[in-house]
C-alpha positions in Angstrom: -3.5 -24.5 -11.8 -5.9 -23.4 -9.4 -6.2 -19.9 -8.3 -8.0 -17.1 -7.0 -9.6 -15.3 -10.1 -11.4 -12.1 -10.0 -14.0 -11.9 -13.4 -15.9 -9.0 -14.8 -19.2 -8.9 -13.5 -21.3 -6.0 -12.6 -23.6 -8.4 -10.9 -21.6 -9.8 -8.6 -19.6 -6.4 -8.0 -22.5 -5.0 -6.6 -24.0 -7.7 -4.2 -20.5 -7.5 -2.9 -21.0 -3.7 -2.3 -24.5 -5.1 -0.4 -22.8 -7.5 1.4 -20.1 -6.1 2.5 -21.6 -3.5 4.3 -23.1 -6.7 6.9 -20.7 -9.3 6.5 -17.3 -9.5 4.1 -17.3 -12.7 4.7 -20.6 -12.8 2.6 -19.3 -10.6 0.0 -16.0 -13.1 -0.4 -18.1 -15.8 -1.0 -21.1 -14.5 -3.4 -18.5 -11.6 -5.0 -16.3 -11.2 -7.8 -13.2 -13.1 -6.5 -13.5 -17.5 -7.2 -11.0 -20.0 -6.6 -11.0 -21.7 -9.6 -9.0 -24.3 -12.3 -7.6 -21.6 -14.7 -5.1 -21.9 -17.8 -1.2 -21.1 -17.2 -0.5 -17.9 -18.5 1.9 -17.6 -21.7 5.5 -16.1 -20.6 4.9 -12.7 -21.8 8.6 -12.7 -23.5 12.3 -12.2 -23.2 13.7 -11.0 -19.1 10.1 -12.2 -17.8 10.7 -14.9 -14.7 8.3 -17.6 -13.2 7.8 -16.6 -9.5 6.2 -19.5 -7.3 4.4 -18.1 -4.6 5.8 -17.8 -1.1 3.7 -15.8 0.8 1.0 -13.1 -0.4 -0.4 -10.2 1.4 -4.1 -8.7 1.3 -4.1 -5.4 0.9 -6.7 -1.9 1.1 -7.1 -2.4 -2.7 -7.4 -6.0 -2.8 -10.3 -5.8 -0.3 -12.1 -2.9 -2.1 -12.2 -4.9 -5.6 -13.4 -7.8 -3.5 -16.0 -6.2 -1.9 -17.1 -4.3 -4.5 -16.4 -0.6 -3.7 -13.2 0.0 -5.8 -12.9 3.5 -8.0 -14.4 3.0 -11.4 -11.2 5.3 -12.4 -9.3 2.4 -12.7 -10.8 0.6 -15.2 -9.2 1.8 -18.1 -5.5 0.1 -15.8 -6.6 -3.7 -15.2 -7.7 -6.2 -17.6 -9.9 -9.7 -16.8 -10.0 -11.8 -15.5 -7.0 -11.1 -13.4 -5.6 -13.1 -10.4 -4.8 -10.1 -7.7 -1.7 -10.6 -5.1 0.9 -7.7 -5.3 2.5 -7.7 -2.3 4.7 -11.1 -2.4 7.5 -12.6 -1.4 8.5 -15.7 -4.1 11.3 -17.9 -5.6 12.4 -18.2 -9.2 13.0 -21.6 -10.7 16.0 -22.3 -9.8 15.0 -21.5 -5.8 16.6 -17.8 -5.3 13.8 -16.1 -3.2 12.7 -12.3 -4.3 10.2 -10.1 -3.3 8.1 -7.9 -6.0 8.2 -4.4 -7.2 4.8 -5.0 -8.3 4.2 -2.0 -10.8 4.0 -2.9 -14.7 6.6 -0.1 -15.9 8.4 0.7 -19.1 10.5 -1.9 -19.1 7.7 -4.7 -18.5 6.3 -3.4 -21.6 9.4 -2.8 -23.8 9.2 0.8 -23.8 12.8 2.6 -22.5 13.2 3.6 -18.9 12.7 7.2 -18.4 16.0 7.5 -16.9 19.0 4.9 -16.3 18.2 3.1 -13.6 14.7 3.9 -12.9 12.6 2.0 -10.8 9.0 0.7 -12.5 7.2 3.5 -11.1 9.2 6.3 -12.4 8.0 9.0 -14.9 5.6 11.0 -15.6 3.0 9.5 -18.4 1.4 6.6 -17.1 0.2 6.2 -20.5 1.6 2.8 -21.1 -0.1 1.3 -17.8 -3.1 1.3 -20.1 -2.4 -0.2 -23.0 -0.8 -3.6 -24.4 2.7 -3.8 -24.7 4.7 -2.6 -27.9 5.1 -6.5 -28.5 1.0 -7.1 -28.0 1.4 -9.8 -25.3 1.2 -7.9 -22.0 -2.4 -6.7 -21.8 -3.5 -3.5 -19.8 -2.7 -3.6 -15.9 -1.4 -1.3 -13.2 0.3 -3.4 -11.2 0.9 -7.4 -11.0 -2.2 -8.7 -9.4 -4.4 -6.4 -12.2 -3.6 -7.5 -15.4 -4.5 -10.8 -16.9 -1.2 -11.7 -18.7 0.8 -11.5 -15.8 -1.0 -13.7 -13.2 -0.9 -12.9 -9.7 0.1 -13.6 -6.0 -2.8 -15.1 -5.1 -1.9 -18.1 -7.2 1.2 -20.9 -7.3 3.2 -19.0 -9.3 2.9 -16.2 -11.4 5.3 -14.3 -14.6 7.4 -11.2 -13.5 9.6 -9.4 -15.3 13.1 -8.7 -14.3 12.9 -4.9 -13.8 10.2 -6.1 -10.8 12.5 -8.7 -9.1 14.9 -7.8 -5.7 16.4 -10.7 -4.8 16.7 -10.9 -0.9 19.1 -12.5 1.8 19.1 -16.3 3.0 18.5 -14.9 6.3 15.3 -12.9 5.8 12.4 -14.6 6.8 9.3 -14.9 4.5 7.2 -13.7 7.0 9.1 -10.3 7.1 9.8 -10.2 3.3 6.0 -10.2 2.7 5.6 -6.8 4.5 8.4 -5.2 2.0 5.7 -3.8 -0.5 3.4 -2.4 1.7 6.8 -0.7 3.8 7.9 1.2 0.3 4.4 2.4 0.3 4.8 3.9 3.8 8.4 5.2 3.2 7.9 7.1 0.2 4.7 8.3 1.6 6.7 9.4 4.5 9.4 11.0 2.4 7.0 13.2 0.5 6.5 14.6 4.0 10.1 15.2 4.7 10.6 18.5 2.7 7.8 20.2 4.5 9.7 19.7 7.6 13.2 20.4 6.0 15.2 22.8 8.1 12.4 23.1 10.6 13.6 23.2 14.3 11.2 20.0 16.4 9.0 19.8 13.1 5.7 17.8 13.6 4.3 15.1 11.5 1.1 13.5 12.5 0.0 10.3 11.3 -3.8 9.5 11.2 -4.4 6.1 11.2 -2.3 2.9 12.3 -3.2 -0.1 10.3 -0.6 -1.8 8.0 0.1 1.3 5.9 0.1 3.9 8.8 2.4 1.9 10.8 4.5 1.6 7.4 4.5 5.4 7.6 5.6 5.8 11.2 8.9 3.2 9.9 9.6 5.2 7.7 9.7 8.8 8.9 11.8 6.9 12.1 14.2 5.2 10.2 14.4 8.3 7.4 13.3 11.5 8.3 14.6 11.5 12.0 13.9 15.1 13.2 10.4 14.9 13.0 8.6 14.1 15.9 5.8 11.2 15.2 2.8 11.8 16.9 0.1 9.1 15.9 -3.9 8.7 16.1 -4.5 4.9 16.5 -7.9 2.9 16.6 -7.1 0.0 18.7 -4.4 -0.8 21.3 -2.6 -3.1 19.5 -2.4 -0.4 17.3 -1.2 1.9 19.8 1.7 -0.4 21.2 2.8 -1.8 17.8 3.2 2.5 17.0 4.9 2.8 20.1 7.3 0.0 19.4 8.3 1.3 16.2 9.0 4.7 17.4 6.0 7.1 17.4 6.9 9.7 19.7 3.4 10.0 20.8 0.4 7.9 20.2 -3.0 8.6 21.1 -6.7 7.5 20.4 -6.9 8.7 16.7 -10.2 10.7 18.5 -7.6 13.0 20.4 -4.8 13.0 17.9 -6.4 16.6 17.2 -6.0 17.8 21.3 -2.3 16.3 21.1 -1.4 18.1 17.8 -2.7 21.0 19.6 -0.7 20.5 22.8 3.0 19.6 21.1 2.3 22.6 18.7 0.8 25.4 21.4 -1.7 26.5 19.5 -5.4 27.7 19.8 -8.6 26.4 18.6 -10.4 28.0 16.1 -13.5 26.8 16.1 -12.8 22.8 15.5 -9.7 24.0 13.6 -6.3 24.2 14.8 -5.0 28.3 14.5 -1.4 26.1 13.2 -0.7 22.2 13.7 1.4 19.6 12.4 4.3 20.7 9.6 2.7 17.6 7.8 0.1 15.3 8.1 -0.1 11.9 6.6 -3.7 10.2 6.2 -3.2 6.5 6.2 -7.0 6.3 6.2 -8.4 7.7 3.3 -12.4 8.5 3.5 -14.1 11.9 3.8 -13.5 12.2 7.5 -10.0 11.5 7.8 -9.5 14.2 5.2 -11.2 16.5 6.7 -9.5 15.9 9.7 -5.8 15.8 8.3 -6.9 19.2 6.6 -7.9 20.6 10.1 -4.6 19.7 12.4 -2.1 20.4 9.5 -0.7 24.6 10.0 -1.5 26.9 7.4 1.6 26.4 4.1 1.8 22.4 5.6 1.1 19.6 3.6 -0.9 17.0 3.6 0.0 13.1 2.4 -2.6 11.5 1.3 -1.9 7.6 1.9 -4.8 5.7 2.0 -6.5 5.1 -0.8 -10.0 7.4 -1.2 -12.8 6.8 -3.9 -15.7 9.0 -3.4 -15.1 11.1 -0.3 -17.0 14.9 -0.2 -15.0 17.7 1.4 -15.2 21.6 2.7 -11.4 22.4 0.7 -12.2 26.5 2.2 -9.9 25.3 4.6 -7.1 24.3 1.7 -7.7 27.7 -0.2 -7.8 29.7 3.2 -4.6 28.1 4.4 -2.7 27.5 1.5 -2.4 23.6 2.4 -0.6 21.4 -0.4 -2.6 18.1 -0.6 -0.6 15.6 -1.8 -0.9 11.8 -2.8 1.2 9.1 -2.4 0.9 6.6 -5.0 3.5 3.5 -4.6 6.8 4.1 -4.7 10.1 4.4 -7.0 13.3 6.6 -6.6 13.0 8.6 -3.8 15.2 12.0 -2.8 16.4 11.5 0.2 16.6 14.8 3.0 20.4 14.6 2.3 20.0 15.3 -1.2 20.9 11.7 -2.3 18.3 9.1 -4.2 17.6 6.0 -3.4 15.4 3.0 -4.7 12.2 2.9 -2.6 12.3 -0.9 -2.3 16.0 -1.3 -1.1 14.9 1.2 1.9 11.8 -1.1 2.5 14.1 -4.2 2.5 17.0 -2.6 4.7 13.5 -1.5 7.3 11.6 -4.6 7.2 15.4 -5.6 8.6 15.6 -2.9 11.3 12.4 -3.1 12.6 11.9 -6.9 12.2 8.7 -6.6 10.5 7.4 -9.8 10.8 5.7 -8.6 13.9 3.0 -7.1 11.3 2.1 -10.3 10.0 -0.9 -11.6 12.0 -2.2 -14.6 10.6 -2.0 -16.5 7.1 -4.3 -18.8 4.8 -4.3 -21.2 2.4 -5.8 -19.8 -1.2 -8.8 -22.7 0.0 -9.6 -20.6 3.2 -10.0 -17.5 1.0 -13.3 -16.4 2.8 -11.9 -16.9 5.8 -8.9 -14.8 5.0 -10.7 -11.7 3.5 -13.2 -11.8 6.6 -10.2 -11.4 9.1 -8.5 -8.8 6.7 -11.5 -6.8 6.4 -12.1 -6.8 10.4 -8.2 -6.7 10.8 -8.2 -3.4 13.7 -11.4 -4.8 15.3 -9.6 -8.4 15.6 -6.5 -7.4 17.1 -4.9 -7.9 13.7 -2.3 -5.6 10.8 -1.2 -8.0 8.2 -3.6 -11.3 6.6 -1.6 -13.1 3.6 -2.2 -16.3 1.9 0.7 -18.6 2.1 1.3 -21.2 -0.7 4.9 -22.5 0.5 3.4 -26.3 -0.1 2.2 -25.8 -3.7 5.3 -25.8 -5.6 
């Protein structure tokens, strides 16, 4: 089949990293990432499903493996050559439509689930992600969309294994089921911020940045941690009314998300730090700067979510020490505790809030696999182009 395939090579890695920093564009077409003929992978064994393609996302990570720039700490958790695509919506064989839980967990690889009913991302040894199954015929990989055994979204169909699979409504549209992954990303980041603000009379929670995953943030601290009040930095306008359709209580320019912080807490200015801030603060951003400026407008004991995926960032943590700020990440999703005390799967949340707020409004524009550079262009420039969600759509290949 033919398929977008990402191989090991340092060379083309780095004049990716060159190019990207002119043109992505460039760095799709000269990188890592080919459309090419490749073989059909082997069904990896017993409860594993073929999923035909539907629609497939681009995401933050995609991008930075193809333009060269991802974190060398995850080499150890993929294996090439891999075809990428984890955020999907597909159909099994015999038509029912489902959307991915894209993490390789226990199950996938025949160990036992850390608890009954645990989601892919539960537990707490990631061992297994990197290393082959107990069986030998899943090799190394994260996710779906890093491992070579498993195939990938960005391809006519792909293997899954049953512990990954939710199987959705007739009713829900592709174009809304697409944007399911990348909502569980937002939610549970947005539930890691709920206990800070638990029991807190008009408790704060800033969200810096407003691309696909901040706006996946602002669902789900609306739709799940409803006392907090939402205040949002945003880049672009678009940005700033999709935020403000969702819910945000407040949104700003993410320049002046520190003066509003300020205003809705009444606090002083120390300095370019705020003397207390938001109860928590969730960067949807993920470099040196946004750090440092989630770190700065979050109160002394409040935590701080980080979202967005960082590599290499450099950061003053005085602040962290002096204040006693929790920094915490947000890696995927899983089973979540909800504020009520009750658990939940991640996933089912996403589904019933790609529902409620109709989240096909996030999808801007889709590709076919043969417009690739096209499509990595626009998602790479997505804020600057009046754009959230890019995914390739392969509805006529089956």
């Amino acid at each position: 089949m033919r398929a977008l395939q990402i191989r090991r090579n340092a060379g083309k890695f780095g004049m990716a990293r060159i190019a990207s920093a002119v043109a992505p564009a460039t760095a799709a077409r000269i990188g890592p990432l080919e459309l090419r003929s490749i073989d059909d992978p082997d069904r990896p064994g017993e409860g594993w499903h073929r999923v035909h393609t539907r629609l497939a996302g681009i995401c933050g990570s995609d991008l930075s493996l193809v333009e060269g720039h991802a974190s060398t700490y995850f080499d150890d958790y993929v294996s090439f050559p891999f075809v990428p695509g984890h955020e999907v919506v597909g159909e099994l064989d015999d038509g029912t439509r489902v959307v991915l839980e894209p993490v390789l967990g226990h199950e996938a690889r025949g160990f036992a689930a850390p608890f009954p009913g645990a989601a892919p991302g539960d537990g707490d040894d990631y061992a297994h992600l990197a290393m082959a199954s107990t069986n030998g015929k899943v090799e190394p990989g994260i996710q779906t969309g890093f491992c070579c055994s498993t195939g990938g979204g960005w391809a006519p169909w792909f293997w899954a294994h049953e512990s990954q699979l939710h199987r959705i409504a007739d009713d829900m549209p592709d174009e809304r089921a697409v944007l399911v992954e990348p909502l569980a990303g937002g939610i549970h980041a947005a539930l890691l911020a709920a206990p800070t603000v638990s029991g807190v009379t008009d408790p704060i929670v800033a969200v810096l940045g407003a691309g696909t995953m901040g706006l996946a943030a602002v669902a789900g601290l609306k739709r799940y941690v409803p006392a907090a009040r939402v205040i949002v930095g945003a880049r672009y306008p678009h940005q700033i009314a999709l935020a403000t359709a969702i819910g945000a209580d407040l949104v700003v320019p993410a320049s002046k998300l520190d003066r509003a912080v300020r205003r809705e807490a009444g606090c002083h200015l120390v300095g370019d730090i705020l003397s207390s801030g938001a109860h928590a603060t969730i960067d949807a951003v993920g470099t040196s700067a946004s750090i440092t400026d989630s770190l700065r407008i979050t109160r002394p004991r409040g935590r701080v979510v980080l979202m967005g995926m960082p590599a290499e960032v450099k950061l003053d943590l005085t602040g962290l020490w002096h204040r006693e700020t929790e920094l915490k990440g947000a890696y995927t999703y899983g089973t979540e505790s909800m504020p009520d005390g009750s658990t939940a799967r991640t996933f089912d949340l996403a589904v019933d809030t790609a529902n409620h707020f109709e989240a096909e409004r996030l999808l801007s524009a889709t590709y076919r696999l043969e417009e690739h550079v096209e499509a990595i262009a626009h998602a790479a420039a997505a804020g600057r182009r009046g754009a959230v969600k890019i995914a390739f759509d392969l509805r006529g290949h089956r």
